[in-house]
N, C-alpha and C positions, 0 to 999 in steps of 0.2 A: 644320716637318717634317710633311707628310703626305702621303696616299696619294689616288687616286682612287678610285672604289667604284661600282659597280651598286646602285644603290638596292634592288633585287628580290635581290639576293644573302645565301643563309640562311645561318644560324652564322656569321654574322663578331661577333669582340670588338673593339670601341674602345678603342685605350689613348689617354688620354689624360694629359698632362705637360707644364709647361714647359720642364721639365728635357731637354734634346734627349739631351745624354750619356746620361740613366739609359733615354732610349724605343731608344738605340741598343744599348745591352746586354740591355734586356727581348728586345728583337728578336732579339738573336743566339742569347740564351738558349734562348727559347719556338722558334726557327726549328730550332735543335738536338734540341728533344723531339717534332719531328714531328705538331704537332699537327693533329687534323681539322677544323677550323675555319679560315677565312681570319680575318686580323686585321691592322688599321687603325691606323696609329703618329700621333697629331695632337698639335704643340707648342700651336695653338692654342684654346681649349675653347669660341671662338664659332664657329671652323669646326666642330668637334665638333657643338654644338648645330643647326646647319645642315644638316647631313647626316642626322642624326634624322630630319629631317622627310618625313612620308609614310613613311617606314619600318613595317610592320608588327607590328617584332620588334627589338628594342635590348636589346643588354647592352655595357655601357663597365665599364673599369676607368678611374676617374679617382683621379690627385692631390688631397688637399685642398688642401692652402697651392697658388696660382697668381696671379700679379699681378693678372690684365686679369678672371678671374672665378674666385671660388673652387669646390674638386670638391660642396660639399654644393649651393651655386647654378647650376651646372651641371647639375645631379641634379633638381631642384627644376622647372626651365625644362623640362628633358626630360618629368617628370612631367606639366607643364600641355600640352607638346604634346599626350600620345598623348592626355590625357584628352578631346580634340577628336574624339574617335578612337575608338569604343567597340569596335572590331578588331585594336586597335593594344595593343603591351604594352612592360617594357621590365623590366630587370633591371639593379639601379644598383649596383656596388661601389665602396669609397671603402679611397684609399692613404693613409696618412697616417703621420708619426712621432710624434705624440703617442702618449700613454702611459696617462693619466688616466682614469678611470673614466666622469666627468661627461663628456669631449666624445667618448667612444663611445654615453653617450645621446644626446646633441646630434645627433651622424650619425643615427640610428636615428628620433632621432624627427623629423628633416627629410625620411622618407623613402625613404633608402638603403635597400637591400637583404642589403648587407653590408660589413663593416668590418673590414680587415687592416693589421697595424703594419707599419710598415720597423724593420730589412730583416724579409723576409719568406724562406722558402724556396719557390723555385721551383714543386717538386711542390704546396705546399699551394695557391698560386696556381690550377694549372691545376684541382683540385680544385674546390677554389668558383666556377672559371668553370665549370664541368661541372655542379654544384648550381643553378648560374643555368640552363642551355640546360636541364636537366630541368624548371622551376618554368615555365618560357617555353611549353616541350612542352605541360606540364600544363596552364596555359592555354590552350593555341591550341587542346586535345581538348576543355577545357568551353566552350570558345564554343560549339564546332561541335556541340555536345551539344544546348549552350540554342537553336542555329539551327533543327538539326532537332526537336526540342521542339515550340520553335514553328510551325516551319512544318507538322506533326500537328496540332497547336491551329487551325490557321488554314485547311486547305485537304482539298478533296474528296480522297479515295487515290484514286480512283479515274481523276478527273476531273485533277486536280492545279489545276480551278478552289479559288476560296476557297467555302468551306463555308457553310450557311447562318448559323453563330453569328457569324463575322466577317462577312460582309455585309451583316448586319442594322448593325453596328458602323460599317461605310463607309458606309453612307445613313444614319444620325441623323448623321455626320458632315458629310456632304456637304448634308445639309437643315439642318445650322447656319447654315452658307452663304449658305442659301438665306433663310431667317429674317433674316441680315444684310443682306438686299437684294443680295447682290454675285453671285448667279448665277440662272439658268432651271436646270432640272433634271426629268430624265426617265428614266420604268421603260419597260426590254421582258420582260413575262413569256412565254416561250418554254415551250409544250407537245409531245411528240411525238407526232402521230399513230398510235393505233392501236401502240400501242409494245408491251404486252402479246399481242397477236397475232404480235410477233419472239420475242420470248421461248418463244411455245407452238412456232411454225412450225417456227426455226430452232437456239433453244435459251440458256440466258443468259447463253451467253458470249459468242454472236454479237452477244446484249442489251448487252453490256460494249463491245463493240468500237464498236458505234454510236454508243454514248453518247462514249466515249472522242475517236470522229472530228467528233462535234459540240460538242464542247470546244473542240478543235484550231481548227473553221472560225469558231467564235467568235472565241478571239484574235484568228486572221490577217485577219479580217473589219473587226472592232469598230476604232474607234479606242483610240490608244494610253494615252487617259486614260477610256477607257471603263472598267468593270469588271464584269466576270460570273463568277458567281453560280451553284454549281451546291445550288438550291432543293430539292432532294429528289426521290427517282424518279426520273422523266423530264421533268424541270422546273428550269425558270433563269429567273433574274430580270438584267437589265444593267440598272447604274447610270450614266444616260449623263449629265457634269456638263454644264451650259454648253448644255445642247439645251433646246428649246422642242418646240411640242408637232406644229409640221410639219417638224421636222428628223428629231424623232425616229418618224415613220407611214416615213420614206423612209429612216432607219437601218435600221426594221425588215422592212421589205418587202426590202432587198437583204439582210439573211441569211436570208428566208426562200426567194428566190430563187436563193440560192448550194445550200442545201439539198437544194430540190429540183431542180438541175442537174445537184449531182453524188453518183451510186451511191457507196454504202458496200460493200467488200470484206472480207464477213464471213470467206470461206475463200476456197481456190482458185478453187473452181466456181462461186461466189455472191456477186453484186452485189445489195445494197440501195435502191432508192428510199427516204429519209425524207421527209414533209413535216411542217410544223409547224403549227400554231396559234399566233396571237401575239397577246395584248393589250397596250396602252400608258398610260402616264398622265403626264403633264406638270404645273408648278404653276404656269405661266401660263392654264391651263385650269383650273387647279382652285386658285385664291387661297388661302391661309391652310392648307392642306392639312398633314397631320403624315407621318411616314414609314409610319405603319398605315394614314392613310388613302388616300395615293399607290397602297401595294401592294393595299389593295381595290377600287379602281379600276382597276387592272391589270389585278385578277383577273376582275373584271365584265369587261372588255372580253375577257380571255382566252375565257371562257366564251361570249361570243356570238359567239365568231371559231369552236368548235367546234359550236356549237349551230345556226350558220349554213353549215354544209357543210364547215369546218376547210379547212386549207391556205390562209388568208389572213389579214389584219392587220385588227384591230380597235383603235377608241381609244377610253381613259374619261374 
């Protein structure tokens, strides 16, 4: 006996039972108290386990005593899916008629979540599945907590690039790599032009909005396995993997290109020209190099790209 199900469908409970007679009174019962929840009648506990999967949110009431798999190794299997899954949660209740002390440890410590005798009374039933969809809630708000957490730790406010302290984090990574022989790997250090004279002219919010729209032209720009880097002020560094040292002068000449093609629309009445300054460094040019010496070579080249008139590409 079972049902079909939308994978992506919230609050639904699994019952699970071999017993078809007692899934077909549960049914009538629970259908009678109106509950807000949809919920899934399964005779058998491998389709049960089958349907978990990719699921981001599991709560089952299973039987323990079941021929083909018992409710606590049902519980167990579940367990090891979501653990695939660091998104993924579930909340295990176990029926059983046992009575004994020791095999409500047994449940508890294989596990489960929670542990109710037959018979049982209805209400307390729907009770402890409402204790579960709360504990699931509870989860799903600390993830989203730890997400945004991190992604404060990790990324410009401003920019919604990643921050200098992670990006330093992505190139000793990406120069592990490199160290292994399995890749080429190259910087574009990106300065803006005369950036300080927006800010006095126009004002720094207008200073925000620019910065903001040379983010933007970054991503849509760069490649997908690119990564940039909002370096502090008016300054960014791309980790470009897998490029050499003439891939990456003709990376950076087409964003410096796109740049200066297209005006920034600071307000209504006022379009911005940027241009940039851009130094590069590669470790096919520069053998044996570490990730401080990569970015001071960057930076040499950044500075002779402004020191030589700016708005063009320099390489170190």
């Amino acid at each position: 006996m079972a049902q079909d199900i939308n994978k992506t469908a919230r609050r639904t409970v699994f019952f699970v039972d071999d017993d078809e007679l007692f899934l077909q009174g549960l049914k009538r019962s629970l259908h009678h108290m109106r509950q807000e929840w949809e919920m899934v009648f399964i005779s058998d506990p491998h389709q049960a386990l089958k349907l978990q999967k990719d699921r981001s949110e599991t709560l089952i009431v299973s039987d323990w005593m079941m021929p083909t798999m018992d409710g606590l190794t049902l519980c167990r299997k579940v367990k090891e899916q979501i653990s695939q899954n660091s998104l993924a949660s579930a909340y295990l209740i176990v029926l059983t008629g046992k009575q004994n002390t020791r095999d409500a440890v047994e449940a508890l410590e294989s596990g489960i979540d929670d542990y109710i005798h037959k018979p049982f009374d209805m209400d307390v039933l729907v009770a402890r599945i409402g204790v579960g969809f709360r504990t699931l809630e509870g989860e799903r708000k600390l993830r989203l907590a730890n997400e945004q957490l991190e992604i404060l730790a990790t990324t410009d406010p401003l920019t919604s690039l990643y921050n200098r302290r992670h990006g330093l984090e992505i190139l000793e990574a990406e120069m592990s790599r490199v160290t292994r022989g399995k890749q080429q790997l190259s910087l574009i250090m990106v300065d803006l032009d005369h950036f300080k004279n927006i800010n006095d002219t126009y004002g720094h919010k207008a200073g925000d909005i620019v910065l903001v729209n040379i983010a933007k032209r970054m991503k849509s720009t760069l490649r997908r396995y690119d990564v940039a880097i909002r370096w502090g002020g008016e300054e960014f560094v791309v980790v470009c993997p897998h490029t050499d040292s003439t891939e990456v002068i003709s990376a950076a000449e087409r964003l410096r290109k796109d740049f200066t093609s297209h005006p920034i629309q600071v307000d209504t009445l006022q379009e911005i020209t940027v241009t940039v300054s851009i130094g590069t460094s590669s470790t096919d040019t520069s053998p044996g190099s570490d990730a401080g010496t990569l970015l001071s070579l960057a930076d040499n080249a950044l500075y002779q790209a402004k020191s030589e008139g700016r708005n063009c590409v320099r390489s170190g």
